[in-house]
C-alpha positions as a Markdown table, in Angstrom:
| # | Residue | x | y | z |
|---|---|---|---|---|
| 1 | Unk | -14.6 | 34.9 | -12.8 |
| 2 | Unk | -15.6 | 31.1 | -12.7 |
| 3 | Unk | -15.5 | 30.0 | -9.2 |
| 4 | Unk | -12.1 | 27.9 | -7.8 |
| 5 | Unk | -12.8 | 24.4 | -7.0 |
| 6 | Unk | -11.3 | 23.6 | -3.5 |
| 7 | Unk | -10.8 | 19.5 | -2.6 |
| 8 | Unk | -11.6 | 19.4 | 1.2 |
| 9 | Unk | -10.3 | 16.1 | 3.1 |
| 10 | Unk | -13.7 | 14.7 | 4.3 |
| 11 | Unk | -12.1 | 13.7 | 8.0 |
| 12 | Unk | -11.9 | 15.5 | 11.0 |
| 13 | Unk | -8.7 | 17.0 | 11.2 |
| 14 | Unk | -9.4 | 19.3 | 8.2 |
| 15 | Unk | -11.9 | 21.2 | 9.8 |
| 16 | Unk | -10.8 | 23.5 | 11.4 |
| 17 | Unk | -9.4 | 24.4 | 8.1 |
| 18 | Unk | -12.0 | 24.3 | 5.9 |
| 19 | Unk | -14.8 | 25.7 | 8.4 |
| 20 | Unk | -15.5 | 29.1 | 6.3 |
| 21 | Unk | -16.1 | 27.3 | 3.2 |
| 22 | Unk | -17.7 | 24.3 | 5.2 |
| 23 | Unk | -20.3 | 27.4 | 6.3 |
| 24 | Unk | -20.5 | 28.6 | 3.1 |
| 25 | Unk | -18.1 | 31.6 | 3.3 |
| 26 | Unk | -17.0 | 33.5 | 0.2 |
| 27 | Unk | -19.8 | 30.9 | -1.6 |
| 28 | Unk | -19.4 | 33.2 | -4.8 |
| 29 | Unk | -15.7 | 32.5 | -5.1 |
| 30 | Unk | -15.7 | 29.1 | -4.1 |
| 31 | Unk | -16.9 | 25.9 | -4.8 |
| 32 | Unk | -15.6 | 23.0 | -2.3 |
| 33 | Unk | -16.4 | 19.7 | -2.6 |
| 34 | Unk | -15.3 | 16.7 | -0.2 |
| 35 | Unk | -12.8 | 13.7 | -0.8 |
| 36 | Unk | -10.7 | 10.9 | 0.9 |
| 37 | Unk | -7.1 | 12.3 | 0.9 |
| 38 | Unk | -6.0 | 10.3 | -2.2 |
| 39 | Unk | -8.9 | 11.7 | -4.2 |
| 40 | Unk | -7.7 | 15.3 | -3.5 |
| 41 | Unk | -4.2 | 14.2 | -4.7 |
| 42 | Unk | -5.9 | 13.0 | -7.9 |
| 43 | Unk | -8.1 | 15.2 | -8.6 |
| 44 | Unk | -6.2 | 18.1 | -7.8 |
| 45 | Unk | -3.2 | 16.1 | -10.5 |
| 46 | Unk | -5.8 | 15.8 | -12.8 |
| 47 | Unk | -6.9 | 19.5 | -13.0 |
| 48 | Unk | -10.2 | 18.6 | -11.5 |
| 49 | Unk | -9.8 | 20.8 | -8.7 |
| 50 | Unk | -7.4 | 24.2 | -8.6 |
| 51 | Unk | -6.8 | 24.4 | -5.1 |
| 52 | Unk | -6.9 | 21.4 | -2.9 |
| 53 | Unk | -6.1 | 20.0 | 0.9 |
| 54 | Unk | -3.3 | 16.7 | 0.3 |
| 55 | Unk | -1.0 | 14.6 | 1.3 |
| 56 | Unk | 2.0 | 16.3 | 1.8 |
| 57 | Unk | 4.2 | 13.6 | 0.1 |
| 58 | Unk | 1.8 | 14.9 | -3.2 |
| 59 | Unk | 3.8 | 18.1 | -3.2 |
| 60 | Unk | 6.5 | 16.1 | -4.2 |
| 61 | Unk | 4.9 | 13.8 | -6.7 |
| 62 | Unk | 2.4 | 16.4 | -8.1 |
| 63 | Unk | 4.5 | 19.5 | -11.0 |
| 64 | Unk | 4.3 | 22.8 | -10.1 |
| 65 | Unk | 2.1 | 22.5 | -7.5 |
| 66 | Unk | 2.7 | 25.9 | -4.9 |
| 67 | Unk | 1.9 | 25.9 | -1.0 |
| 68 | Unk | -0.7 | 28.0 | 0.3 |
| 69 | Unk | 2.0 | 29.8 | 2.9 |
| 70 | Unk | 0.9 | 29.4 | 6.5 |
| 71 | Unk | -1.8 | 26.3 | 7.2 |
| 72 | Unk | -1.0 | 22.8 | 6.9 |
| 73 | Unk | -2.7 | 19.7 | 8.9 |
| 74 | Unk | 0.3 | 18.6 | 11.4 |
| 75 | Unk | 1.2 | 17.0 | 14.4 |
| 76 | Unk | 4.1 | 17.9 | 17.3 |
| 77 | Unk | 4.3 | 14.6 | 19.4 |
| 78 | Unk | 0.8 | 12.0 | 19.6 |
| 79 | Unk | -1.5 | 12.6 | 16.3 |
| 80 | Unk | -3.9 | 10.5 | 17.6 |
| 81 | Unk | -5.8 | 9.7 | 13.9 |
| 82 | Unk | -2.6 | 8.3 | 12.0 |
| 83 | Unk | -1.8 | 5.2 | 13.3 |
| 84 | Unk | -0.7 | 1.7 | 13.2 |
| 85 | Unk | -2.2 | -1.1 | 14.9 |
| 86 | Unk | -1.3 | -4.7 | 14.9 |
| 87 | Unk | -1.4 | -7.7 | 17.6 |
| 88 | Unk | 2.3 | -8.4 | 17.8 |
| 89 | Unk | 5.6 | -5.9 | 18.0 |
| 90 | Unk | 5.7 | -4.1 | 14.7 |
| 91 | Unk | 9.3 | -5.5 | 15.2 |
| 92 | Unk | 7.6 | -9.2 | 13.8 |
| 93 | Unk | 5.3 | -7.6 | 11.1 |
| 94 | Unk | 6.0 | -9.5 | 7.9 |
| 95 | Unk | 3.2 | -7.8 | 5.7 |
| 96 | Unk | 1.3 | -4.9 | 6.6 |
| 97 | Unk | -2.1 | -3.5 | 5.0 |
| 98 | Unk | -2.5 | 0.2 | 4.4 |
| 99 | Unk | -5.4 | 2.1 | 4.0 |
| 100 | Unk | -6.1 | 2.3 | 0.7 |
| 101 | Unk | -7.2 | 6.4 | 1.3 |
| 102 | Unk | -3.8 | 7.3 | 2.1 |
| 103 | Unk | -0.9 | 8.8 | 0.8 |
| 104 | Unk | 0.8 | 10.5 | 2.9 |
| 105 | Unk | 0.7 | 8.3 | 6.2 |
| 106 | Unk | 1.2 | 5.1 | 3.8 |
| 107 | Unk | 4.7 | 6.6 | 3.0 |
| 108 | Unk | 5.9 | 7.6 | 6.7 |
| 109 | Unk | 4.7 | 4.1 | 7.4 |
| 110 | Unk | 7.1 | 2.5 | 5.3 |
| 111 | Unk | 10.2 | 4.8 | 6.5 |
| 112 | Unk | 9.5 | 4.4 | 10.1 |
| 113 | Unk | 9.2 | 0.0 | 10.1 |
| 114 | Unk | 12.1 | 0.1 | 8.1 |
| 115 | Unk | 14.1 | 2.7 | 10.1 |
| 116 | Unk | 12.8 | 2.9 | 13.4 |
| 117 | Unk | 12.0 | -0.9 | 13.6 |
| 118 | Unk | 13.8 | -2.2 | 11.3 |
| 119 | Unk | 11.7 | -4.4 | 8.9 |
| 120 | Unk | 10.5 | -4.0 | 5.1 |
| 121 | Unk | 7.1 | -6.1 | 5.2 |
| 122 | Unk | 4.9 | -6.9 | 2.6 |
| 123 | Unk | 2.5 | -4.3 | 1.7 |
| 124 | Unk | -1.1 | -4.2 | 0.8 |
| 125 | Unk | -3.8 | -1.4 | 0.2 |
| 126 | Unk | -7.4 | -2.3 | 1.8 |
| 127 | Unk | -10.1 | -0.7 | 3.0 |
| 128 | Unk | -10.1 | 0.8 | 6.7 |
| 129 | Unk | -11.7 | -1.7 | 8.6 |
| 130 | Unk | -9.5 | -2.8 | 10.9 |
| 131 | Unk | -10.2 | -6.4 | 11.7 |
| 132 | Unk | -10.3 | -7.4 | 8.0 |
| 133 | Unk | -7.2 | -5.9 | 7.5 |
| 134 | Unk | -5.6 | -8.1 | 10.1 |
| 135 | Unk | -6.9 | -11.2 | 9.2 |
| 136 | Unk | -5.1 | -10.8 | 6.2 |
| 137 | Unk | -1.8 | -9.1 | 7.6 |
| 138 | Unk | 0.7 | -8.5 | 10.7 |
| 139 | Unk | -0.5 | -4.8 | 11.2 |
| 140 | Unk | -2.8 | -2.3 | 9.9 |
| 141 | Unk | -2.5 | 1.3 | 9.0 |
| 142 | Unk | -5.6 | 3.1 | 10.1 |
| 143 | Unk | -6.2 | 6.9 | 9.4 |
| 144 | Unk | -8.7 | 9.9 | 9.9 |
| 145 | Unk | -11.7 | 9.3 | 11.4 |
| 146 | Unk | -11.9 | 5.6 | 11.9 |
| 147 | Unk | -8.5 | 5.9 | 13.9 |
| 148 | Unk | -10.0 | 7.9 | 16.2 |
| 149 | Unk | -13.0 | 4.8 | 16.8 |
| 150 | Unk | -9.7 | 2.1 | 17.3 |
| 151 | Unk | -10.1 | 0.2 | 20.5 |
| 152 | Unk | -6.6 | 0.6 | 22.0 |
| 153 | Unk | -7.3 | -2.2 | 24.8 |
| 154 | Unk | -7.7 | -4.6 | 21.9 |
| 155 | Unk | -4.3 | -4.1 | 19.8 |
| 156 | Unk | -0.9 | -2.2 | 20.0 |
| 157 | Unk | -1.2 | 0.8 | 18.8 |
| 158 | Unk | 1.8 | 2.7 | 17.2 |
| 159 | Unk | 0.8 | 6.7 | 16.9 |
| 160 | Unk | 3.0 | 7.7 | 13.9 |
| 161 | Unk | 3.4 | 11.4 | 14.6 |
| 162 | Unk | 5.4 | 10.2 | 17.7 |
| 163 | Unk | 7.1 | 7.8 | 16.4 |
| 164 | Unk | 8.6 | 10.5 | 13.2 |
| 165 | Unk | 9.2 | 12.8 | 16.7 |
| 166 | Unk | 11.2 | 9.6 | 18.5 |
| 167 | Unk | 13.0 | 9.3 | 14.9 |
| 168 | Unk | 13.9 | 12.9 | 13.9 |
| 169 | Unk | 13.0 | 15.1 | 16.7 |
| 170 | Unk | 10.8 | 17.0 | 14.3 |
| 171 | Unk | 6.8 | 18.0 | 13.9 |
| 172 | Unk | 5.1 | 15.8 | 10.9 |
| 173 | Unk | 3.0 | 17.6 | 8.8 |
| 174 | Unk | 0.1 | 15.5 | 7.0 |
| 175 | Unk | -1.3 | 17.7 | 4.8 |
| 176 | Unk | -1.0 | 21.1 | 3.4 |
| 177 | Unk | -3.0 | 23.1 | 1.1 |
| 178 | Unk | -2.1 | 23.6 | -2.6 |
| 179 | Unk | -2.5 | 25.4 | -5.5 |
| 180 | Unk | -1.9 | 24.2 | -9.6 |
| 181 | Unk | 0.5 | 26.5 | -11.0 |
| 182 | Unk | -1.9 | 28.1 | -13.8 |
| 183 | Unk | -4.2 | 29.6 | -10.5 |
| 184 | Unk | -4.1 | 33.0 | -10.9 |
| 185 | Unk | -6.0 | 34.6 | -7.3 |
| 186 | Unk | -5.4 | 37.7 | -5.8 |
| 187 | Unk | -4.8 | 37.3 | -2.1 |
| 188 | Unk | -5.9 | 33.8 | -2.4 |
| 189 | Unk | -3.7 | 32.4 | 1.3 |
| 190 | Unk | -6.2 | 35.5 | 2.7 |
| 191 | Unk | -9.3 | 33.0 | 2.4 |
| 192 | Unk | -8.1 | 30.4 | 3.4 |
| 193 | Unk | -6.4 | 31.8 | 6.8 |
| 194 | Unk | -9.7 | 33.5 | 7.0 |
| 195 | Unk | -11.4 | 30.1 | 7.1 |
| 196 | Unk | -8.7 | 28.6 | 9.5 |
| 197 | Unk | -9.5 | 31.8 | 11.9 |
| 198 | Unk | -13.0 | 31.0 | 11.6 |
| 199 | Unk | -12.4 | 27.4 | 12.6 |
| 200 | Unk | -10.5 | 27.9 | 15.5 |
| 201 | Unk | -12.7 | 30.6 | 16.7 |
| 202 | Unk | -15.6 | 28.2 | 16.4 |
| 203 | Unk | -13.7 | 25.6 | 17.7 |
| 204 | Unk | -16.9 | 24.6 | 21.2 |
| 205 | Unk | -19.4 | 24.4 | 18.2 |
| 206 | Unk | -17.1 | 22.4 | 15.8 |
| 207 | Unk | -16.6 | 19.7 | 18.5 |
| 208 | Unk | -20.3 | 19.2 | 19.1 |
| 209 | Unk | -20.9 | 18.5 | 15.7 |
| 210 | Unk | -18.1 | 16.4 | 15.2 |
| 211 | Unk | -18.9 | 14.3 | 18.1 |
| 212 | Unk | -22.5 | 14.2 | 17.5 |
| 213 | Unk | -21.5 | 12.9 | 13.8 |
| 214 | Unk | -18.8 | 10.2 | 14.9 |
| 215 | Unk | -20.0 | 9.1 | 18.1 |
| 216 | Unk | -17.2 | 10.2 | 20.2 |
| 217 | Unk | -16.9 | 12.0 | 23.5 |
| 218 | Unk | -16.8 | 15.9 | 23.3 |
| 219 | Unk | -13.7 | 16.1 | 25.4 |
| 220 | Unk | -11.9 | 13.7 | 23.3 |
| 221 | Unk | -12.5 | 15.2 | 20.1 |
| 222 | Unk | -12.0 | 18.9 | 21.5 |
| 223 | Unk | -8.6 | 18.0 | 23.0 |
| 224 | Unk | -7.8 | 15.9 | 19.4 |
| 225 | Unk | -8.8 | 19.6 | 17.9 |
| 226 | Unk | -6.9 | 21.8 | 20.5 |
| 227 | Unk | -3.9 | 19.8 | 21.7 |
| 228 | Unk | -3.1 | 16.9 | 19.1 |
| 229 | Unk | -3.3 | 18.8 | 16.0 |
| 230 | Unk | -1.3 | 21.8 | 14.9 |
| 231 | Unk | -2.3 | 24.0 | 12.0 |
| 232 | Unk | 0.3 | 26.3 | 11.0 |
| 233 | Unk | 3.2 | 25.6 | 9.0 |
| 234 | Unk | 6.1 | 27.2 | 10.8 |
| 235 | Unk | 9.7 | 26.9 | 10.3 |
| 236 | Unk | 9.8 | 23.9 | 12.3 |
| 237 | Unk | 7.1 | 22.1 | 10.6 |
| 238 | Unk | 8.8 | 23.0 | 7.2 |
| 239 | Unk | 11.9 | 21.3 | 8.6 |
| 240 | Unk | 9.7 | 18.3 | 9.4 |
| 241 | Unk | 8.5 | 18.5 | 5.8 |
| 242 | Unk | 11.5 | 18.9 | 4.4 |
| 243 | Unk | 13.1 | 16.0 | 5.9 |
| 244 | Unk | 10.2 | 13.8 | 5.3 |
| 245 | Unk | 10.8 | 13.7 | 1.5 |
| 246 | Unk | 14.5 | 13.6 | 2.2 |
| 247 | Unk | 13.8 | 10.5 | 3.6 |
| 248 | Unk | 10.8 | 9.5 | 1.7 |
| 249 | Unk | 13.2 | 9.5 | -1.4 |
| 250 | Unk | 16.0 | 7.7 | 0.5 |
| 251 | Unk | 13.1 | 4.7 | 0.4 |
| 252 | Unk | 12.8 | 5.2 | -3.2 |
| 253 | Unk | 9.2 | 6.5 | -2.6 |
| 254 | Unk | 10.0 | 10.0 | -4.5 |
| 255 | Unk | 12.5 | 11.2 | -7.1 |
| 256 | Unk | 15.1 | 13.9 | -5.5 |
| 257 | Unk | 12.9 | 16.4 | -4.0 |
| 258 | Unk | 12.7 | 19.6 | -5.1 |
| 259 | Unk | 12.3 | 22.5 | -3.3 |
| 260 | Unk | 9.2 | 23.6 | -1.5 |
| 261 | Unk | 7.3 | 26.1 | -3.5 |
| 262 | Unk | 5.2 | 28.7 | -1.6 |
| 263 | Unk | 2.5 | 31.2 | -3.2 |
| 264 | Unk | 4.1 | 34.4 | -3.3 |
C-alpha cells in the first residue's frame, strides 16, 4: 500500500496534533510533509496530498472533502496566535493587510470588521511582517507563530477567537483535519487521535522545543498549548463551525454551505 501523504501546518498550534508523525510514528504508512496553511488547502485541492491539516473555511470550498471525526485546531475565548493588530480602533480601519498564509483567519477577519465593528476596508494579502504591513495599511492580520512574537505594548491588538466568542457566544475552530474523498484507510481517525494522545501526553517536552525554536518563554508557550488552544471537535465547536460558514457565505465569501461531512 503506497504511503498517505499528510500536509502538516508548519506553526505551533498543530503540534500537538501532529506529534506521532512529527516523531516518526507509523513512518511506513505515512509520509508528512510541512506547509503554511494555504499550501495544505492547495495541495490537498490539488491531490498533492490525501489527508491534510486546513483551514476550516477549505472544507467548504474544497468537494468532497470528509472530516477526520474528533481533532480540529480551535479556540474557546483568547487564541492568542490569530490576531489583528493596528495603531488606531479597528472601528477607523480603512484598508487592512492579511497575511498572505491564511485562509481561514483572513475570512473571520472580514465578518468580524464588518459585523462586530462595522467597517468593510480595503484588503490586501502581504507577507507577515508586521510593520511593513502597517506602513501600507490601517491594521494587520498576523497569524501562527509570528503572532505569538507581536509586541502588544506597541499596537492594539484584537485576539479574533474572542472577538467570534463576543459575537456568537461560540468556540472558533481554525483548522481541522481532512481527507479527499477517493482515501480508502481502515481506521484511519485511529492514527491520527493516536498522534494527538501522543502530543498531549508529551506536552513538558513539546514546550521546550518549541520555545527553544521560537525564542519564547516556556510558560508562555505551555499555557498557549494547555489553556488557549482546544483540540477536540465537540458538539460545541461543530456549532462554532457551522455557523462560521453560515456567516462566512452571508459575506459572500462561500457558496451555500453544505453539510459537514465526517469519516464514517
Amino acid at each position: 500500500m503506497p504511503k498517505l501523504r499528510v500536509g502538516i501546518v508548519n506553526y505551533l498550534n498543530s503540534k500537538p496534533l501532529a506529534w506521532g508523525f512529527l516523531k516518526g510514528h507509523h513512518a511506513d504508512l505515512f509520509a508528512p510533509s510541512y506547509h503554511p496553511p494555504s499550501v495544505v488547502a492547495r495541495l490537498l485541492s490539488q491531490g498533492n496530498l490525501e489527508v491534510g491539516l486546513i483551514p476550516s473555511i477549505e472544507v467548504q470550498r474544497i468537494p468532497g472533502l470528509r472530516i477526520l471525526p474528533d481533532l480540529c485546531v480551535a479556540a474557546t475565548h483568547e487564541v492568542r496566535s490569530v490576531l489583528l493588530v493596528s495603531r488606531k480602533p479597528l472601528e477607523e480601519a480603512k484598508r487592512v493587510a492579511l497575511d498572505l498564509n491564511s485562509r481561514t483567519s483572513a475570512a473571520l477577519s472580514r465578518i468580524l470588521l464588518k459585523e462586530r465593528f462595522g467597517v468593510e476596508p480595503e484588503f490586501v494579502q502581504q507577507r507577515p511582517d508586521v510593520e511593513r504591513m502597517l506602513a501600507e495599511a490601517d491594521a494587520a492580520l498576523v497569524i501562527g507563530d509570528p503572532a505569538l512574537k507581536v509586541p502588544r505594548d506597541r499596537y492594539l491588538v484584537y485576539d479574533l477567537a474572542a472577538e467570534w466568542r463576543e459575537l456568537t457566544g461560540l468556540p472558533f475552530v481554525f483548522a481541522v483535519w481532512a481527507a479527499r474523498p477517493e482515501v480508502d484507510f481502515p481506521d484511519l481517525p485511529f492514527y491520527f487521535k493516536s498522534s494527538l494522545r501522543y502530543g498531549l501526553s508529551s506536552v513538558d517536552i513539546l514546550t521546550r522545543e518549541a520555545a527553544a525554536d521560537l525564542g519564547l518563554d516556556s510558560s508562555e508557550v505551555h499555557s498557549y498549548l494547555t489553556e488557549n488552544l482546544s483540540f477536540f471537535l465537540r458538539q460545541d465547536e461543530i456549532r462554532g463551525l457551522e455557523e462560521f460558514h453560515r456567516r462566512a457565505h452571508e459575506c459572500g465569501l462561500i457558496l451555500e454551505p453544505r453539510p459537514l461531512a465526517f469519516w464514517e
